[in-house]
C-alpha positions as CSV (number, residue, x, y, z in Angstrom):
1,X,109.3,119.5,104.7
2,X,110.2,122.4,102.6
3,X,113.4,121.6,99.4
4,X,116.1,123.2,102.0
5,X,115.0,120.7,104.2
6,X,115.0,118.2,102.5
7,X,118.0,118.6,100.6
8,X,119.8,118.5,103.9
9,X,118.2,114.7,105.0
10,X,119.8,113.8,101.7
11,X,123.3,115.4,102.5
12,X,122.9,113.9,106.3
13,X,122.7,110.6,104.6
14,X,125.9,110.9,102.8
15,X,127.7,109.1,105.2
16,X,125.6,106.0,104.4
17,X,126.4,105.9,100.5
18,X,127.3,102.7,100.9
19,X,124.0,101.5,101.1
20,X,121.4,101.4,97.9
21,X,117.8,103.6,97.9
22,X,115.7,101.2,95.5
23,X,114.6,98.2,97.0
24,X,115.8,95.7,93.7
25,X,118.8,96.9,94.5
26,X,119.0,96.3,98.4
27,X,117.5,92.9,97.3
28,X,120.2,92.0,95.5
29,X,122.8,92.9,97.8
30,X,120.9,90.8,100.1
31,X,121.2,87.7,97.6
32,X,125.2,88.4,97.6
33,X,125.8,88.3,101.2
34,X,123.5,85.4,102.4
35,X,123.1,82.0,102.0
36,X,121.2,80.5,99.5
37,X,119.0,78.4,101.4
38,X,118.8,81.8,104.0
39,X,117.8,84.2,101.0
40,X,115.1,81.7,99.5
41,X,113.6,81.2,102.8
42,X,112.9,85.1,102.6
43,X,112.8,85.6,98.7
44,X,110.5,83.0,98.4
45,X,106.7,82.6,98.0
46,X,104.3,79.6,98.2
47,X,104.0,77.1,94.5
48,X,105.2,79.1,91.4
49,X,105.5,82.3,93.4
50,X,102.5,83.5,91.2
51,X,100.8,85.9,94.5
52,X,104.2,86.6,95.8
53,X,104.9,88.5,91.9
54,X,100.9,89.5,91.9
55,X,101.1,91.3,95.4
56,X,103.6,93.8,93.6
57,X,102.4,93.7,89.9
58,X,99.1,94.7,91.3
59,X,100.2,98.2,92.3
60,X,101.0,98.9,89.2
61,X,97.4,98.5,87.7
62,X,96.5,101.1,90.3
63,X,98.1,104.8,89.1
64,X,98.0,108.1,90.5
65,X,96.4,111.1,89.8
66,X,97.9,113.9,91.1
67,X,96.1,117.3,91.9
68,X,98.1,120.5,91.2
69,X,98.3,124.1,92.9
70,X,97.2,122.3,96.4
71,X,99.8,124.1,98.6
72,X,101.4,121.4,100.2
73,X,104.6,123.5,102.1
74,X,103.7,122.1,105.3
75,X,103.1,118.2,105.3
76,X,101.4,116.3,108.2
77,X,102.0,112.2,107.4
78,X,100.8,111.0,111.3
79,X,97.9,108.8,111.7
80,X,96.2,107.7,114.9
81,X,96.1,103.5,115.3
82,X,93.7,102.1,118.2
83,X,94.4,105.6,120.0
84,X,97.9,105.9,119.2
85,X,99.3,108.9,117.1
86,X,102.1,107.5,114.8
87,X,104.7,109.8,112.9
88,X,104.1,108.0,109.6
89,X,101.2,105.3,108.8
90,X,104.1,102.8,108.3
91,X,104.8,100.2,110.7
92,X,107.3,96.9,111.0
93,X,105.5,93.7,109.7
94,X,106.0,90.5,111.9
95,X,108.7,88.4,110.8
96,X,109.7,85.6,112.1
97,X,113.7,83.8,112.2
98,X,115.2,86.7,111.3
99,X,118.7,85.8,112.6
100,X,119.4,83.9,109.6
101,X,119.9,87.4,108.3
102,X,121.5,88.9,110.7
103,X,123.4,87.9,113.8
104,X,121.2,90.2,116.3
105,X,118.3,89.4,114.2
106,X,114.9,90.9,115.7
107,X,117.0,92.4,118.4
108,X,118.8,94.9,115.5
109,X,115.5,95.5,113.6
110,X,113.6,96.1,116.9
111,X,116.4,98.5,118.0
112,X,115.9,100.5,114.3
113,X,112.1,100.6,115.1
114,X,112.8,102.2,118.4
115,X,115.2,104.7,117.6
116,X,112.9,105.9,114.7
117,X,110.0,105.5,116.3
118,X,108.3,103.5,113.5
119,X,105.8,100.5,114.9
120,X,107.1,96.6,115.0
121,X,105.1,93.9,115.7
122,X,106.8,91.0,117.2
123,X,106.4,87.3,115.5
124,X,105.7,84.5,117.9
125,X,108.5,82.5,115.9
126,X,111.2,85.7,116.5
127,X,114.9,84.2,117.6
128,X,114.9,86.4,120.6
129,X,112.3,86.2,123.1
130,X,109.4,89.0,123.1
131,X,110.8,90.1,126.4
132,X,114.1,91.2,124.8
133,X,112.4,92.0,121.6
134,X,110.8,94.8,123.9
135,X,113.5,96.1,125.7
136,X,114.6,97.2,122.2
137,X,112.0,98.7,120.9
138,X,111.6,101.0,124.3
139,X,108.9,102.1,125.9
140,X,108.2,105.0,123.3
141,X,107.7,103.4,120.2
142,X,104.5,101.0,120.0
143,X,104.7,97.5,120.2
144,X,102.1,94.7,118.9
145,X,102.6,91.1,119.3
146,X,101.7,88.9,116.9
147,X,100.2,85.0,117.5
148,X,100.3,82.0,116.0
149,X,97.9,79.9,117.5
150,X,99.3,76.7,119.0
151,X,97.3,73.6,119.6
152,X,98.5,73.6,122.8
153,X,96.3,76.1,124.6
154,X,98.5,76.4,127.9
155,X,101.3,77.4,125.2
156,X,98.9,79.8,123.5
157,X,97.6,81.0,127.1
158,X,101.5,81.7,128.1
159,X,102.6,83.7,125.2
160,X,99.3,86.2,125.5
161,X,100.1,86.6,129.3
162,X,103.8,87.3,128.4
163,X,103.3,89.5,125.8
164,X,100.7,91.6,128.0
165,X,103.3,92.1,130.4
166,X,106.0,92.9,128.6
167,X,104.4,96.3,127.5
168,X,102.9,95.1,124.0
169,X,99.9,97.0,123.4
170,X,98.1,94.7,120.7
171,X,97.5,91.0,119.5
172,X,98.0,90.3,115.9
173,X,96.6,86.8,115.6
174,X,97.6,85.1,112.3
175,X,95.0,83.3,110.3
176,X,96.4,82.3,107.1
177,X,99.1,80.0,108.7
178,X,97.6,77.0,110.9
179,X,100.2,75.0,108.8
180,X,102.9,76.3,106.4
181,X,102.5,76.4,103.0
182,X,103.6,74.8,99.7
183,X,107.1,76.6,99.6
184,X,109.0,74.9,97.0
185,X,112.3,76.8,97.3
186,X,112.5,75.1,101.1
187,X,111.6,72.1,100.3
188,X,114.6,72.1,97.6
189,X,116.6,72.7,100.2
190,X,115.4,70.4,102.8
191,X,115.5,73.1,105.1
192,X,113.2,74.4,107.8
193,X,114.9,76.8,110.3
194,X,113.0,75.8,113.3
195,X,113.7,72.2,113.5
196,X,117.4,73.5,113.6
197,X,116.5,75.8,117.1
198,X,116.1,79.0,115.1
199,X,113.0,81.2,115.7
200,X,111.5,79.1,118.8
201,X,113.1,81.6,121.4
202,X,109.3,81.9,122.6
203,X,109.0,78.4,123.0
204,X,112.8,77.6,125.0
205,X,111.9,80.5,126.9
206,X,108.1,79.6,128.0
207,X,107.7,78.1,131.3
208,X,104.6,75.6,130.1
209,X,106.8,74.5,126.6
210,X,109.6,73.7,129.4
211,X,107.4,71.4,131.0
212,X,106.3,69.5,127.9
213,X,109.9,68.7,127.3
214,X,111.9,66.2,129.7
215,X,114.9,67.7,129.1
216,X,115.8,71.3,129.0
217,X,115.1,72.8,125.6
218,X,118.0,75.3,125.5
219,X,120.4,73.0,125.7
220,X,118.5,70.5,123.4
221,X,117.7,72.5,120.8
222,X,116.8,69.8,118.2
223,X,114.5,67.9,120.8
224,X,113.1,71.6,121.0
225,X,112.4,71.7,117.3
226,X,111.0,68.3,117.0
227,X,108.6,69.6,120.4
228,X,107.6,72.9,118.8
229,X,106.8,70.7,115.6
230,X,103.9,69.4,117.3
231,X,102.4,72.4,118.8
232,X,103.0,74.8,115.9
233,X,99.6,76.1,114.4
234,X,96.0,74.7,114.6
235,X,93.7,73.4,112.4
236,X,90.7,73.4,114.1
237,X,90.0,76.9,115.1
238,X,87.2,78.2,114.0
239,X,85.6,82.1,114.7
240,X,83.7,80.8,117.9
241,X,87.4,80.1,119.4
242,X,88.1,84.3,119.4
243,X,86.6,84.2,122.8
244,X,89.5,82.0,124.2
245,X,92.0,84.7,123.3
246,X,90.0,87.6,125.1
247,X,89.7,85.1,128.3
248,X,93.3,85.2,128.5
249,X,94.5,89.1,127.6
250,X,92.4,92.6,127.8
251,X,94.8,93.8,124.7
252,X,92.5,94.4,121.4
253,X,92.8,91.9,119.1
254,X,93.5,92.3,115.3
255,X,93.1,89.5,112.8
256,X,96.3,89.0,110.3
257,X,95.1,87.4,107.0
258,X,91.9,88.6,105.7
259,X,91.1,88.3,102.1
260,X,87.5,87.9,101.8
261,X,84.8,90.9,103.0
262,X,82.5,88.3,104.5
263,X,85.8,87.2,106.6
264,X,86.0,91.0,107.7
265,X,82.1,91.1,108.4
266,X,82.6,88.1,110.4
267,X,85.4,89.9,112.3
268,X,83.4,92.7,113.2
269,X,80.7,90.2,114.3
270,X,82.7,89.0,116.4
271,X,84.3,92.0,118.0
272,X,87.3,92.1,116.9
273,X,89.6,95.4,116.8
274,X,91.5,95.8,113.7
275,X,92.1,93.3,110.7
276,X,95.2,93.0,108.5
277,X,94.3,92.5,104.6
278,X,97.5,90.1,104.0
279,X,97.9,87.2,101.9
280,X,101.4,86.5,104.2
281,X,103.2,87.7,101.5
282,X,102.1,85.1,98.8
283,X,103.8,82.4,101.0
284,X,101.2,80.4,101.7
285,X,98.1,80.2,98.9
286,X,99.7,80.4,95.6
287,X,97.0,81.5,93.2
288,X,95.2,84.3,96.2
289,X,94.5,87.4,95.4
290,X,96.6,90.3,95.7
291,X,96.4,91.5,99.2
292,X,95.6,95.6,97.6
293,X,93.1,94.3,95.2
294,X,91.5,93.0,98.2
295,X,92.2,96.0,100.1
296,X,88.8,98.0,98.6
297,X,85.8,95.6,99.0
298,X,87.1,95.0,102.7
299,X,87.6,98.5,103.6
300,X,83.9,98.8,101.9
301,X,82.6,96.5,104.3
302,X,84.6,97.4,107.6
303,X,83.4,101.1,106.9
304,X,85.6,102.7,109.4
305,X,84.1,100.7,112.8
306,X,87.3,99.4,113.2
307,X,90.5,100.2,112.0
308,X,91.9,98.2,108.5
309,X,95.6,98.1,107.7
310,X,97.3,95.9,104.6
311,X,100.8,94.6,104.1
312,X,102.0,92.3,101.1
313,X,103.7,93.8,98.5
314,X,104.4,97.5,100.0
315,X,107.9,98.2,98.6
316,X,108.0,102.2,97.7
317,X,106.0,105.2,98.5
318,X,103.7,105.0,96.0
319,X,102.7,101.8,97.4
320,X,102.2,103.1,100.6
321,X,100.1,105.7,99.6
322,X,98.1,103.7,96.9
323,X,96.7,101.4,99.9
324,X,95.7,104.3,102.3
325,X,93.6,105.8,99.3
326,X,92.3,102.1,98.7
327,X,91.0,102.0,102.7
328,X,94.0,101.4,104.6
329,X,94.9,103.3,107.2
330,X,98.3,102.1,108.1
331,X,100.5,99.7,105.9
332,X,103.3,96.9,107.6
333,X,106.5,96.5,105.3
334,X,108.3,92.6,105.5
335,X,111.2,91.8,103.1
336,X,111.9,95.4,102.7
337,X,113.5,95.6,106.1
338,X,114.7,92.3,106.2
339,X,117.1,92.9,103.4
340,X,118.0,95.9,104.5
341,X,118.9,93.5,107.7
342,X,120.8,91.3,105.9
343,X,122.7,93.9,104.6
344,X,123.3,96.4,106.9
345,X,122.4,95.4,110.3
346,X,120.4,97.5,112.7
347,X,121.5,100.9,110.4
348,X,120.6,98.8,107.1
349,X,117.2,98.6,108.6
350,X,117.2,102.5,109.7
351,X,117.9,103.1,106.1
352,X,115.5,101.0,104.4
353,X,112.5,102.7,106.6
354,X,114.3,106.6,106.0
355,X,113.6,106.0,102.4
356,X,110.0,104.5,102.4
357,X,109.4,107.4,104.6
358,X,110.6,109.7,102.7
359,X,109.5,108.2,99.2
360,X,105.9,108.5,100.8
361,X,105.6,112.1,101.9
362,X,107.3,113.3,98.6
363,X,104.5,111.4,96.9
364,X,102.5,112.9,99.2
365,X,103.3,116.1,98.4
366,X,103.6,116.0,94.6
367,X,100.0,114.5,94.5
368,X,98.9,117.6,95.9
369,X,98.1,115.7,99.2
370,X,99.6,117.3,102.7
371,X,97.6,115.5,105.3
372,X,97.0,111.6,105.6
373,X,93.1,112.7,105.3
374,X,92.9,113.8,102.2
375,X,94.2,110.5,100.7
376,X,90.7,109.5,99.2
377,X,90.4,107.0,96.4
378,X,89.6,109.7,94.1
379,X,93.0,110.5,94.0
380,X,93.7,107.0,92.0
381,X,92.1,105.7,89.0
382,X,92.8,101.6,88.3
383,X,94.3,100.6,84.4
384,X,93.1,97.2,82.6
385,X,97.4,96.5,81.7
């Protein structure tokens, strides 16, 4: 992308003036227009938020130093993912209940990942069911499923069959959430989404949940709540319980959640795929580490046998490329996209993945960088403030 050209993406997005380019700001018109209780349950983190504010304040510590007379006119940001070339080594980060921002929810984020062609992974707690979730995202654009584990095998069994045939290519099974966390903005509230029918499409829509229930959970949606209450995540999993999850699908398997580099020699051990360095966000340890501080000692363990990706705390393009020099080699962006959601709708979301694209390859390019290859950790040096 040469100045002409890109001057011109800047005048064809005139016509969206109305929405904001940093992500405070889009944050804040997100706080305007929802609820209270709505925004928190996005806004917030797990206990006094203290890994929710480190996830971002942790960038920072690591700074950029750029290389000069590189030639960087023509700019090549695609990445290949579990034999997949992608345009950009961003993808959509699994969300779950997201029509409490939106009225189309998932449905209007999935349809903005399609028509851009960026990556979304579908949460198991989505308020559309993964089979419409797909429809939107098309055919074209990859899709990856992601699992939270339900005590109820059958249940667990159903979702990976379902998922398979739906066209995902991928299972992202959650680790950090076999219960949810200390969230003290919810609890404040008194407010839990899915005991109110939101975010359990999966579960009204699954024929083994149906049979659990005596009465049909569509039309009982608080019986449904109080029924996916008792199945929702599992305790007693341990690594040996993998196996269960290839039985049931021939889809690789990536693990969401890992922290510790023993936890990502373990998944290698194991045979795993792909891992996820993610602390969820900061919702659910208060007081973990921040997901790119954990980013180097995993990706110095994993040494390229299987591929490592890292989400919690992306917000601009700096970010993005700060975590592909730290060993990443694809980020997921959350709350980004979902107030872009809440603002905007399907085009809010469009907008909010235009800019990080954008923000990344001009970083990119003024770093001297011009293909996803040569981002190397010497191209970043880590401060003590």
């Amino acid at each position: 992308m040469n100045f002409k050209t890109q001057l011109e993406d800047y005048q064809a997005t005139q016509s969206m003036s109305k929405f904001p380019y940093s992500f405070e700001e889009w944050e804040a018109m997100a706080k305007k227009v929802l609820s209270s209780p709505n925004y928190d349950y996005v806004a917030a983190g797990a206990g006094s938020e203290d890994t929710m504010r480190e996830n971002v304040d942790a960038f920072k510590r690591w700074r950029i130093q750029p290389r000069m007379f590189r030639d960087v006119e023509q700019r090549d940001t695609t990445t290949t993912i579990l034999g997949t070339q992608l345009e950009s080594p961003i993808m959509m980060a699994p969300v779950g209940v997201q029509k409490i921002l939106h009225e189309r929810g998932d449905l209007a984020s999935a349809k903005a990942a399609g028509e851009l062609g960026v990556p979304f992974v579908c949460s198991t707690v989505s308020a559309y069911s993964l089979e419409e979730i797909a429809a939107e995202v098309g055919e074209d654009t990859l899709k990856w499923f992601q699992l939270y584990w339900s005590t109820d095998e059958q249940i667990t069994s159903s979702l990976l069959k379902r998922a398979e045939a739906a066209g995902y290519s991928a299972i992202v099974v959650t680790l950090d959430t076999p219960m949810v966390g200390w969230r003290e903005r919810d609890l404040n509230h008194r407010w839990l989404p899915f005991l109110e029918g939101i975010g359990i499409a999966n579960y009204i829509s699954d024929p083994v949940f149906k049979s659990r229930m005596s009465v049909d959970p569509g039309s009982d949606l608080q019986a449904a709540g109080e029924e996916f209450r008792k199945v929702f995540g599992n305790t007693k999993l341990s690594w040996r319980d993998l196996e269960f999850v290839r039985e049931q699908t021939s889809l690789p398997i990536i693990l969401k959640g890992i922290l510790h580099p023993h936890d990502a020699e373990l998944a290698i051990h194991y045979g795993v795929d792909g891992v996820i360095v993610s602390n969820h966000g900061g919702r659910q340890v208060n007081g973990a580490i921040s997901a790119i501080d954990a980013l180097p000692e995993i990706a110095e363990v994993v040494q390229g046998q299987i591929p490592v990706l890292m989400d919690s705390g992306i917000r601009r393009g700096d970010d993005v490329l700060k975590a592909l020099a730290l060993g990443a080699e694809a980020v997921l962006v959350g709350r980004p996209y979902l107030y872009g959601l809440a603002v905007g709708g399907r085009e809010g979301v469009k907008q909010i993945l235009r800019n990080l694209k954008g923000d990344f390859e001009l970083t990119m390019a003024l770093s001297g960088v011009k293909q996803i290859s040569e981002i190397t950790p010497a191209l970043i040096r880590k401060t003590t403030n």
